[in-house]
N, C-alpha and C positions, 0 to 999 in steps of 0.2 A: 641686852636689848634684843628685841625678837624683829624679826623681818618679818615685813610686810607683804605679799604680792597680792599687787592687784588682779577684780577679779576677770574671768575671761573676755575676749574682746574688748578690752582696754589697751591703749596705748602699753606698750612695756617700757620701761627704764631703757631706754640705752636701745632699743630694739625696734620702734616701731609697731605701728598694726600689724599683727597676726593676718597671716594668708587667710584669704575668702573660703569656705570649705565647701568641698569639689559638688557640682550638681549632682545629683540622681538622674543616674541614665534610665532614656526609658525605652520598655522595652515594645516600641511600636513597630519598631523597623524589624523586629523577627516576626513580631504577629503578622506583617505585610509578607514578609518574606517565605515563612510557612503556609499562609493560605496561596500564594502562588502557584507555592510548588503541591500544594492538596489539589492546587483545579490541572494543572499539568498531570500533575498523576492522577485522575479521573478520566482526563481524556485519554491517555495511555489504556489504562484498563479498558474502557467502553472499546477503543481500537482494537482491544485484543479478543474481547469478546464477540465483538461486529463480525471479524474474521474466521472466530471458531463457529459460530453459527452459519457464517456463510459456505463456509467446507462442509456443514453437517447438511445443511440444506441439498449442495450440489451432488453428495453421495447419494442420499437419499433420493432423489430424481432422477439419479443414474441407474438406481435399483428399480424405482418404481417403473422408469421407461422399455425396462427391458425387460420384456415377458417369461414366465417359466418356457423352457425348449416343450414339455408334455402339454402345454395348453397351444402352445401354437399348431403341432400336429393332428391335435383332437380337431381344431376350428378348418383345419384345411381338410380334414376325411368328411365334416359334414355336409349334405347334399345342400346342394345351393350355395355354400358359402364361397366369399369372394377372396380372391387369393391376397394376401397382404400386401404383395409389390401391386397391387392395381387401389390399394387402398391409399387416398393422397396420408403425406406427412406432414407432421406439422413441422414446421419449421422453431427454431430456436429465434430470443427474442434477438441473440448477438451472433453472429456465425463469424467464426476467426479461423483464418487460412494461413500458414503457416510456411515457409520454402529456406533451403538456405540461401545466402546472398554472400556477396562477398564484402570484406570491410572496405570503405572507401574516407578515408581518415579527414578529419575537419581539420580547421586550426585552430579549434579547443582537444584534441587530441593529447593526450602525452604519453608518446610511444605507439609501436604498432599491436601492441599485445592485447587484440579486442576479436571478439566473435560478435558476427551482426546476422541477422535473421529479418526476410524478408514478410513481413506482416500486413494483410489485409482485413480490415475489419469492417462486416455487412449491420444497420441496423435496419432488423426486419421488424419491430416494435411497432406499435402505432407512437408512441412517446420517443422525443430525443434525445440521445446520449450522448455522454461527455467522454473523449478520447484523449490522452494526455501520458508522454512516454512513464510518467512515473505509476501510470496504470496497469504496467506489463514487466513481467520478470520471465526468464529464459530457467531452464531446470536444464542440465548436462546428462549424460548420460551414467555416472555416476549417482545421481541424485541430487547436487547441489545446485541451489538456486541463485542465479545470478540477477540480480537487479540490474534495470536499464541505468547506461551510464549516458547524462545528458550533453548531448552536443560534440560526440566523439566521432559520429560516423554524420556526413554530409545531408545521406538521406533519412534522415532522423524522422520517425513519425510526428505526425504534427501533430500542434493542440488546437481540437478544433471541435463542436458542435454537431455530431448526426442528425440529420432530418429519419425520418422512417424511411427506410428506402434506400439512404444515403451509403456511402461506402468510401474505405477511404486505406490506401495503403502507405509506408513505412520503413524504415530501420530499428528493428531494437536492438541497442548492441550492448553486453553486456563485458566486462573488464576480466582478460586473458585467453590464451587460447587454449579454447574447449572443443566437445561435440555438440550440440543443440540435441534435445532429444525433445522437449513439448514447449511451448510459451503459453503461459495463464494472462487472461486478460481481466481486471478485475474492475468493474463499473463503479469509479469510484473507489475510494481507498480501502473501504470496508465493504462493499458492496459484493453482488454476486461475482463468481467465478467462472469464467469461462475459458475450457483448456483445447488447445488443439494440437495434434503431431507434427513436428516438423520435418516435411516430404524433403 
C-alpha cells in the first residue's frame, strides 16, 4: 500500500498548518540609509574643498600684496614719486589682533590644562560678519592646531553679528598647555582666512 502525502500547504496528518514562509525583506532602509551617508559625504568633501581654496586664495593675496623689494626702489629714486608710507593703505576687510591672556576657567571646564589667547576682531567690510568661537583655532609654536574648546575659559568670545565698523573681543582657548604662536580666523567654516601673530 503506498502513502500518500498531501500536497503543500495542506493540513498535515498529525501536524497541523505548515509555518507561514518568512517575508521578503526589503531593502529600503539601505537605500535610505546609503543616500544619507552620500549627502554627509558630499558635504564633507565641498568642506574640504571650500578650505583648500580658501588657503590657496589667501597665499596668493599674500604674494600679490607684497611687492618685488627692486620695483619698490626703482618707484622711490623716480622724480616726483610719492613715498609709499604717505601712500594710504588699504585696510583688510577682517583685521584680527591677537595677545596672550591668561586662562580663567568656567564651570564647563575640565581641569586646568587650557591655553587662552586674547582675540579682537575689527569688521572694516562694508557687509556684516559672523563671529563664532568655532570660527577660530590657535596653532602653537610647534605647528599644531588647536581648535577652540567651547565654554572652558569665562571670557569666551562671543557669537555675535559685525556691523561694518563694529569690533568685538574674546577668549579663544584651546585644550592643554601650549605656546600660542598665530590664531586663524576663518569667516565662516569654509570661508576666507584670516591669520594674525600672537604678541
Amino acid at each position: 500500500m503506498s502513502q500518500q502525502f498531501p500536497p503543500p500547504g495542506q493540513p498535515q496528518p498529525g501536524y497541523g498548518y505548515p509555518p507561514p514562509p518568512q517575508p521578503k525583506k526589503s531593502s529600503a532602509g539601505k537605500i535610505v540609509g546609503f543616500s544619507c551617508l552620500g549627502i554627509v559625504g558630499l558635504v564633507v568633501l565641498l568642506g574640504i574643498v571650500g578650505a583648500v581654496f580658501g588657503s590657496a586664495s589667501n597665499d596668493k593675496a599674500a604674494k600679490e600684496s607684497t611687492p618685488p623689494a627692486a620695483a619698490t626702489s626703482e618707484s622711490a629714486k623716480a622724480p616726483g614719486a610719492v613715498p609709499s608710507s604717505a601712500a594710504p593703505e588699504k585696510k583688510a576687510a577682517v583685521d584680527v589682533v591677537a595677545k596672550k591672556a591668561d586662562f580663567k576657567k568656567s564651570v564647563l571646564a575640565q581641569g586646568d590644562e587650557y591655553t587662552s589667547v586674547s582675540v579682537t576682531i575689527t569688521n572694516n567690510s562694508s557687509k556684516p560678519i559672523n563671529v563664532n568661537p568655532l570660527y577660530f583655532a590657535i596653532t602653537d609654536t610647534n605647528g599644531t592646531k588647536h581648535m577652540a574648546e567651547l565654554g572652558a575659559d569665562e571670557n569666551q568670545m562671543p557669537t555675535v553679528e559685525l556691523a561694518p565698523g563694529e569690533n568685538v573681543t574674546g577668549a579663544i582657548t584651546g585644550k592643554g598647555a601650549f605656546t600660542a604662536k598665530t590664531v586663524t580666523y576663518t569667516d565662516g567654516l569654509i570661508g576666507k582666512a584670516v591669520r594674525a601673530d600672537v604678541s
